[in-house]
C-alpha positions, 0 to 999 in steps of 0.5 A: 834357876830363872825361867830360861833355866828351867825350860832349858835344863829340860829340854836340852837334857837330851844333848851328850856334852855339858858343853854343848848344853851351855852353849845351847842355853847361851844361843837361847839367852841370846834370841831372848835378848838381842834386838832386832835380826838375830846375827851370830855377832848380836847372838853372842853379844847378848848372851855374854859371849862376846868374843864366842862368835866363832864358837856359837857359829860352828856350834850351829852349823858344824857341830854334831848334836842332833836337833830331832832329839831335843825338839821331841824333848821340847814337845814333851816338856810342853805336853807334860806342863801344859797339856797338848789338844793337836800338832798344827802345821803352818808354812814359813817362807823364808826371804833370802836375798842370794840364790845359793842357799839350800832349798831358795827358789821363786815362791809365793810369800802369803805374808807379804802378798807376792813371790820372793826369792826364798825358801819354804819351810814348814812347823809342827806346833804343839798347840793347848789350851793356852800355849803354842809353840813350834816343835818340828821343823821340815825344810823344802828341797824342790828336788827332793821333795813334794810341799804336801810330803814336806808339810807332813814331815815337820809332824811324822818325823816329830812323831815317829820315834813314839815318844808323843801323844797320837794327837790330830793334825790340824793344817792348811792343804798345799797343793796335792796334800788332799790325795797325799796326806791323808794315807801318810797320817793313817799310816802314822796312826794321826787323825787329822783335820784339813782346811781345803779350797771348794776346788778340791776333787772329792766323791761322795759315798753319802746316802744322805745327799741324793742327786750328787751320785759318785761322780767325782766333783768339787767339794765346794759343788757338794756342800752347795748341795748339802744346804738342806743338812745344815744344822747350828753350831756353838764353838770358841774362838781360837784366838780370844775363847769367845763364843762363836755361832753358825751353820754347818753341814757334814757329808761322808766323801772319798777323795782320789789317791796319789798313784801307788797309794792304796785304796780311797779312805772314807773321809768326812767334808764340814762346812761351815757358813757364818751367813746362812745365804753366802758360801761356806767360810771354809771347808774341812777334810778329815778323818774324823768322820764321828767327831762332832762338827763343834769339836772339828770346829774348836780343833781348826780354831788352833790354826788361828791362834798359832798365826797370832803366837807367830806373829807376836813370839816366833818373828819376835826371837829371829825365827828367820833369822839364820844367816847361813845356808847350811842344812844341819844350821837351820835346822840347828837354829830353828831348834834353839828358836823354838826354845826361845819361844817356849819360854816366851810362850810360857809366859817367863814362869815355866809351869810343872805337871806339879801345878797343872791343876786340871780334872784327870791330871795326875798330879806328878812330874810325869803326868798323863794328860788328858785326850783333846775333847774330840771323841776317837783319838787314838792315844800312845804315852811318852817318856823323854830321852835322856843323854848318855851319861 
């Protein structure tokens, strides 16, 4: 069995029918294969279907099978062979050139640096030590939905069924994640960490920074006057694991909560300054609150390394690609897209828990992987679903 075989086998284990199955393996092959924009033509052309158009078509976009039972597969098989550290959150503008697709409006491309005719959508990526890869999905529809319960749909409802590992989440905040987010993932039991702009509204109940008081201000006010707590800091590089070094400062904060969403939770702002005499580089809201300022560092590292795999991995197998407008389709085609990345992502040799050779692992084709090394995780085991027989 080559490498799509194998990571294919395990994943799509979970669909009913053996057809289906096949017909999954195939559209895979063809994200692999095809050049350029993935079409359904250039799909089943490449995949050795070339009179299977039709059939991959409503295999996508009118067929039955569940896509949230293999993306848990997905993220089990990658936890399983390469170990999981966090589920990172990115945003996806999708370009579309009609107005009737589900979810299109006017939306800011940050790829492209201006508004496009598109729909918003956003990943869970399971992020180790050296693999990412998207496993969850959430498609913005503005009439249903805010971006911030969006964001935090493509990671709950990957992790909701308790099949995966209670990792921390590391993502940007979109607009109203900071009085948001926060109670979804406790209520999820998932830490997180949260880069937010020095414009976000927080309140201090540090007794370490006097003359700030409980008046609510600016997180980027606040670790102004944090200065005098920076301390050095030593962390690898999310992208090429070189060491990096700076300041950084930590202050315990509440931020305001949406209306109905129960009491303010203590959170912690970190910042972070590579020029001790310039403003911070960023600022993290989390969770957290004793995790060292390293660890917190190394977790919003991944976010880093995610851009660079989508970049060179996700555009590359027609992440964007799907050319219908269907709900159930995208989410179809964007499931089987993820595969076809994992299996770039592994590096065409899918590796077992077998193989996985690091300290505490135990060596069997259901091994338990370590916790990420940030102190106060919560963790849950897994085991993978299976079809029917």
């Amino acid at each position: 069995m080559d490498a799509v075989g194998h990571v294919c086998a395990a994943v799509f284990d979970t669909l009913p029918r053996a057809d289906q199955r096949r017909k999954a393996e195939l559209y895979v092959r063809g994200l692999l294969t095809a050049p350029g924009r993935k079409s359904m033509r250039s799909i089943a052309a490449h995949a050795g279907m070339a009179a299977g158009e039709q059939s991959l078509h409503h295999f996508i976009s009118c067929s039955t099978w569940d896509w949230q039972s293999v993306r848990e597969a997905l993220a089990v098989y990658l936890d399983r062979t390469v170990g999981l550290r966090a589920w990172v959150v990115k945003p996806m503008v999708i370009p579309k050139s009609g107005a009737h697709t589900v979810g299109v409006e006017r939306r800011f491309d940050a790829r492209l640096g201006h508004m496009v005719n598109g729909q918003q959508a956003f990943g869970a990526w399971a992020v180790g030590d050296e693999v990412s890869a998207p496993v969850g999905w959430s498609l913005h529809l503005p009439a249903e939905t805010t971006l911030a319960d969006c964001a935090a749909r493509s990671v709950l409802d990957l992790t909701g069924s308790g099949m995966l590992r209670r990792l921390p989440v590391v993502l940007d905040a979109v607009q109203g994640g900071p009085e948001e987010l926060p109670q979804q993932f406790a209520a999820a039991g998932l830490p997180f960490v949260m880069r937010i702009a020095g414009s976000t509204p927080v309140t201090v109940i540090d007794p370490h920074l006097p003359g700030i008081g409980r008046a609510r201000n600016r997180a980027g006010t606040v670790m102004e006057a944090a200065r005098m707590l920076r301390r050095p800091v030593r962390y690898a590089d999310g992208v090429d694991g070189s060491m990096r070094t700076g300041f950084t400062a930590a202050v315990r904060v509440e931020t305001p909560t949406r209306t109905g969403g129960g009491p303010a939770r203590p959170l912690m702002l970190l910042a972070e300054w590579s020029d001790p005499r310039r403003r911070p580089d960023r600022i993290l809201l989390t969770d957290l609150v004793t995790a060292p300022p390293a660890g917190l560092l190394r977790l919003a590292e991944l976010s880093r390394r995610v851009d660079r795999d989508f970049a060179g991995i996700s555009e590359r197998v027609g992440m964007r690609d799907f050319e219908g407008r269907s709900f159930p389709g995208w989410h179809r085609h964007v499931t089987l897209a993820s595969a076809a990345h994992a299996v770039c992502a592994l590096g065409g040799e899918p590796r077992t828990a077998v193989g996985y050779a690091t300290a505490g692992v135990p060596a069997t084709g259901h091994a338990m992987v370590t916790a990420p090394p940030v102190a106060g995780l919560p963790m849950v085991g897994y085991g993978a679903p299976r079809r029917s027989a």
